[in-house]
C-alpha positions in Angstrom: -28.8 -66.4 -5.3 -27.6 -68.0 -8.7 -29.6 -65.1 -10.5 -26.3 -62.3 -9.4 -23.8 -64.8 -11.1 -26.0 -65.3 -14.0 -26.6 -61.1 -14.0 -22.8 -60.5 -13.8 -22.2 -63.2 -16.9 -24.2 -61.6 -19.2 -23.3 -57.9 -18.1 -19.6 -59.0 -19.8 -21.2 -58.9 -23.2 -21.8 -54.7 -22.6 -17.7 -53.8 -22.9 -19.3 -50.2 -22.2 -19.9 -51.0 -18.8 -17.1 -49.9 -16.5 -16.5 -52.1 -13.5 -15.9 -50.9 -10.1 -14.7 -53.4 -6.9 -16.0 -51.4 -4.1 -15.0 -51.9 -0.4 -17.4 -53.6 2.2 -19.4 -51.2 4.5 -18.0 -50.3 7.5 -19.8 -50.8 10.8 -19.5 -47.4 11.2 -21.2 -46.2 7.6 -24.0 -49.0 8.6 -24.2 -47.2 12.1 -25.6 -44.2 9.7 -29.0 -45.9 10.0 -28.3 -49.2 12.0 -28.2 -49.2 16.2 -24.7 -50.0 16.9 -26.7 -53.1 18.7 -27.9 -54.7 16.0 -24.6 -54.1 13.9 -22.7 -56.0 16.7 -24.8 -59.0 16.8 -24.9 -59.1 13.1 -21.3 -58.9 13.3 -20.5 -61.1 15.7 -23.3 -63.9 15.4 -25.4 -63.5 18.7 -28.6 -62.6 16.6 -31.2 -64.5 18.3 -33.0 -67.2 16.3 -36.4 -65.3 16.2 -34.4 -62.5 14.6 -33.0 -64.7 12.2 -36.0 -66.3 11.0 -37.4 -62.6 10.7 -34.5 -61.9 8.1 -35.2 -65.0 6.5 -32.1 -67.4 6.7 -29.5 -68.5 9.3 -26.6 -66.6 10.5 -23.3 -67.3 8.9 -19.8 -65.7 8.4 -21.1 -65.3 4.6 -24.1 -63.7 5.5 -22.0 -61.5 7.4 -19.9 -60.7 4.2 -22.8 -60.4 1.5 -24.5 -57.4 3.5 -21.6 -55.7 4.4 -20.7 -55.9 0.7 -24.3 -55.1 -1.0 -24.4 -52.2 1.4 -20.5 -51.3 0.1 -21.6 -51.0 -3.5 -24.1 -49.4 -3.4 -21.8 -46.6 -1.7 -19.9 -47.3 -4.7 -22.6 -47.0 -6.9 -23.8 -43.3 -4.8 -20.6 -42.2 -5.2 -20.0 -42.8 -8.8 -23.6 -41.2 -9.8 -22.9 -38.0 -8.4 -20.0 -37.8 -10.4 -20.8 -39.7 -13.7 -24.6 -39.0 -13.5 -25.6 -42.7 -13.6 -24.3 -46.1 -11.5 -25.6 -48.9 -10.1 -25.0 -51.8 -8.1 -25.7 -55.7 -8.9 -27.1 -56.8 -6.2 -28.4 -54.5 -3.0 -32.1 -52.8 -2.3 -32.5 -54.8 0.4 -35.3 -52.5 1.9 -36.8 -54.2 4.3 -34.3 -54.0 7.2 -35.1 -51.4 10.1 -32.4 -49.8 12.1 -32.8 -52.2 14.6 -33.2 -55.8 12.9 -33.6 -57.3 9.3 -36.4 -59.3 7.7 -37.5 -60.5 4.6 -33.9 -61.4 3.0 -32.6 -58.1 4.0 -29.9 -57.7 6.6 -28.6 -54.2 6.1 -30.1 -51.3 4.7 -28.0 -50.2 1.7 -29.5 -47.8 0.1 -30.5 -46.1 3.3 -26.7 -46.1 4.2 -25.5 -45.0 1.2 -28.2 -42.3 1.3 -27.4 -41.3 4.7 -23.3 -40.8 3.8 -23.6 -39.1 1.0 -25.1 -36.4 3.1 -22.3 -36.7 5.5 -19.9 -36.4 2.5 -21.9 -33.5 0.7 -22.0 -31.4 4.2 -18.1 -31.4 5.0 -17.9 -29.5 1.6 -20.8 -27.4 2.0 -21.9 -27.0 5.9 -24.7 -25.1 5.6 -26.4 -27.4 3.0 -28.1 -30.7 2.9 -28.4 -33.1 0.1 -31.8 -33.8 -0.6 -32.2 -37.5 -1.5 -35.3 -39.1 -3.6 -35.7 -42.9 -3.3 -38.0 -44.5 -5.6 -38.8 -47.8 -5.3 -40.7 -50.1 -7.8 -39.8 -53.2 -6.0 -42.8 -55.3 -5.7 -42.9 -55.5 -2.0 -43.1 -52.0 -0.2 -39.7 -50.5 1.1 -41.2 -50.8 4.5 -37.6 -50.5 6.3 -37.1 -47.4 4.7 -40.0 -45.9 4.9 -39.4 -46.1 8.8 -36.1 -45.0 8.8 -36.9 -41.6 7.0 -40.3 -41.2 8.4 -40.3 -37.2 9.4 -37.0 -36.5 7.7 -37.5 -33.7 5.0 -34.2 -34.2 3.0 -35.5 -37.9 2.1 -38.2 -38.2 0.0 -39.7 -42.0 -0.4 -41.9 -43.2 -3.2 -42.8 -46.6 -3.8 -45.4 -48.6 -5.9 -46.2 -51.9 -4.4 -48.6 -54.4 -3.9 -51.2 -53.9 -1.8 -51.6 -57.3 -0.7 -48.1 -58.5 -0.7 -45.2 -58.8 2.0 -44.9 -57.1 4.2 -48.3 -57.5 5.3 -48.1 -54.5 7.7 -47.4 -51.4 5.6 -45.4 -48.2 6.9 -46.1 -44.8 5.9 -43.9 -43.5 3.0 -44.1 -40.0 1.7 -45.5 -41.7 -1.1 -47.4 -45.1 -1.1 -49.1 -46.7 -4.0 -50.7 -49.6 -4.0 -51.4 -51.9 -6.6 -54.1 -55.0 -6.7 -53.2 -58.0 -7.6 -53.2 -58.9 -11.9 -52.4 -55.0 -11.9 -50.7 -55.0 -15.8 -48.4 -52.9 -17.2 -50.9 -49.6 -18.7 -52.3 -49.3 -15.6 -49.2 -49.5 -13.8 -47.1 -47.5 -15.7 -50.1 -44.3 -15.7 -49.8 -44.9 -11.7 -46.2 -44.3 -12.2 -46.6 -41.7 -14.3 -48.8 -40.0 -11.7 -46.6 -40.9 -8.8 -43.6 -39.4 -10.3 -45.8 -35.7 -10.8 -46.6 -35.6 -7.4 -42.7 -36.3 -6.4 -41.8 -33.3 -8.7 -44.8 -31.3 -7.4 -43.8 -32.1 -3.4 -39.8 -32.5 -3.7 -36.8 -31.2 -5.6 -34.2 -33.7 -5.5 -30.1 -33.6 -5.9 -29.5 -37.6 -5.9 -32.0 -40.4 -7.0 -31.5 -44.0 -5.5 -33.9 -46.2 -7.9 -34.9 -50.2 -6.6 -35.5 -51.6 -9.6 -37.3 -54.5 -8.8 -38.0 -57.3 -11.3 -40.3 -59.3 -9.4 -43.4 -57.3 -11.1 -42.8 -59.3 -13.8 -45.6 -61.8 -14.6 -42.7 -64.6 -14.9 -42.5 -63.9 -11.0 -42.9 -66.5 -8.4 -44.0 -63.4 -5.7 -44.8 -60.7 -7.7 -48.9 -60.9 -8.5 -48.6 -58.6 -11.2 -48.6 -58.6 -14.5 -46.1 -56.5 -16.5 -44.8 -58.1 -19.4 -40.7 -57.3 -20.4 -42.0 -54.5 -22.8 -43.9 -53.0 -19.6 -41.0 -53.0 -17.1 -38.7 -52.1 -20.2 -41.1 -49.1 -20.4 -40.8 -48.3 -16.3 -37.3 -48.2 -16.2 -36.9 -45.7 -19.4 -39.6 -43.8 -17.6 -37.7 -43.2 -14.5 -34.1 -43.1 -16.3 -35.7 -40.3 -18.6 -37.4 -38.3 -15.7 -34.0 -38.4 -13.7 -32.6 -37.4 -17.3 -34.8 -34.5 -18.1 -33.8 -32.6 -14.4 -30.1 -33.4 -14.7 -30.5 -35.8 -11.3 -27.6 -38.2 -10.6 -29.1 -41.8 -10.3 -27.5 -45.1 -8.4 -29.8 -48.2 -9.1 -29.6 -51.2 -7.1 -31.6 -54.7 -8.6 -33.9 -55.1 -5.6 -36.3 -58.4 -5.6 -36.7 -60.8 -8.9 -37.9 -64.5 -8.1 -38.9 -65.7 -11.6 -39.9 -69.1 -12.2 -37.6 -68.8 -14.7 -34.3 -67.4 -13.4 -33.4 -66.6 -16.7 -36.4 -64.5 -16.9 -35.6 -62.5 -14.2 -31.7 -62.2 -15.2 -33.4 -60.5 -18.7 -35.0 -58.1 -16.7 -32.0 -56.9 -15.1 -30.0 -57.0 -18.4 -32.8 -54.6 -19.8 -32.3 -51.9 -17.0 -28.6 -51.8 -17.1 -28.7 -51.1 -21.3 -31.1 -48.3 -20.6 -28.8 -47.2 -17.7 -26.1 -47.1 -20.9 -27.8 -45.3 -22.5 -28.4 -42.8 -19.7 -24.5 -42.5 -19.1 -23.8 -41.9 -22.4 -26.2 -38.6 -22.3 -24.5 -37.6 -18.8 -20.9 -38.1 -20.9 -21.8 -36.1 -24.2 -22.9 -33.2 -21.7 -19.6 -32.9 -20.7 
């Protein structure tokens, strides 16, 4: 947890960076993708304790507040992409969580939320349309929450590169699923990306990108079994910031898993991805 403080430390030293407090989720926006069962024992603390050991820690009041805040900014962070072509969120990409119960650290769903009302918000102004949403996910662990959620939905496309045999043990079926042995380093991951995002381009045409960073395929990473080095995942997010780029696709980013050894390890990771996102937002602002 100490990593988000650390994260929002050294962010100060960017003065570019324009910060935005956004406003919890509602149970109502988490209703988007959650039963309104699960949101109310969430909500009010009756979760039982086999699902909270499936989410990972105990219920509290704070726990409570943290997802209905990660969930919030990435909203935020949807939001402010679609109108200043690049945003992102601190914390959130906490893609494990079904519609009907959490697991593996995740409570809520954000970017599947945030996903889900910026289509409601795109269709009141344009009835007959529906935003088309691309989530690409380079977390280390596959998205398996969200792969569920939008299995058989055409307007979501889901693409994630994960290990094979890390959590969760029991994979779902994205749209797009690659798997990665353990000690995969960063050339051969990075030409699996590069295929991966073809075959998006080839299968999909997108209006908004959500992008789960991920730092925990660092090989710093307590979790991670790979092996990409900071120049390799320096290298995977310019590659995904410049695809966006080059097709003029609004991007929200959320920071997904990072468990380094070394916190500070991990914390450099994320610095990395928000200068490239800088630099990203400065092309979306000299378009104008």
């Amino acid at each position: 947890m100490g990593k988000y403080e650390i994260l929002r430390e050294r962010l100060d030293e960017m003065p570019e960076i324009q910060w935005i407090l956004s406003e919890p989720a509602t149970d109502g926006q988490l209703a988007l993708v959650h039963t309104p069962e699960y949101v109310r024992s969430v909500v009010s603390g009756v979760l039982s304790p086999s699902a909270q050991r499936e989410i990972g820690f105990e219920w509290t009041p704070g726990m409570v507040i943290r997802a209905r805040g990660s969930s919030g900014a990435t909203i935020q962070a949807a939001r402010t992409a679609l109108s200043e072509g690049v945003s992102g969120n601190l914390a959130g990409g906490t893609h494990h969580a079904y519609p009907d119960k959490g697991s593996g650290f995740c409570v809520f769903n954000d970017v599947a939320v945030a996903a889900r009302l910026m289509q409601a918000e795109w269709s009141r102004s344009r009835p007959r349309q529906t935003l088309k949403v691309a989530i690409i996910d380079l977390d280390v662990h596959q998205g398996n929450g969200t792969a569920r959620i939008f299995q058989g939905d055409e307007s979501v496309f889901t693409l994630s590169l994960h290990g094979v045999r890390n959590f969760p043990f029991r994979k779902e079926a994205g749209d797009l699923d690659i798997e990665l042995a353990d000690g995969t380093g960063e050339d051969a991951y990075l030409a699996a990306l590069e295929q991966a995002l073809l075959t998006l381009e080839q299968r999909f045409e997108p209006q908004l990108v959500f992008y789960l960073v991920g730092a925990d395929p660092h090989e710093g990473d307590r979790l991670g079994r790979l092996k990409l080095s900071f120049d390799g995942l320096e290298a995977r997010d310019r590659r995904v910031f410049d695809w966006a780029w080059q097709r003029r696709l609004p991007l929200a980013f959320a920071m997904a898993g990072g468990y380094g050894r070394d916190i500070t390890q991990t914390v450099q990771v994320q610095v990395h991805t928000f200068g490239i996102a800088l630099s990203y937002w400065r092309r979306w602002q000299a378009k104008r």
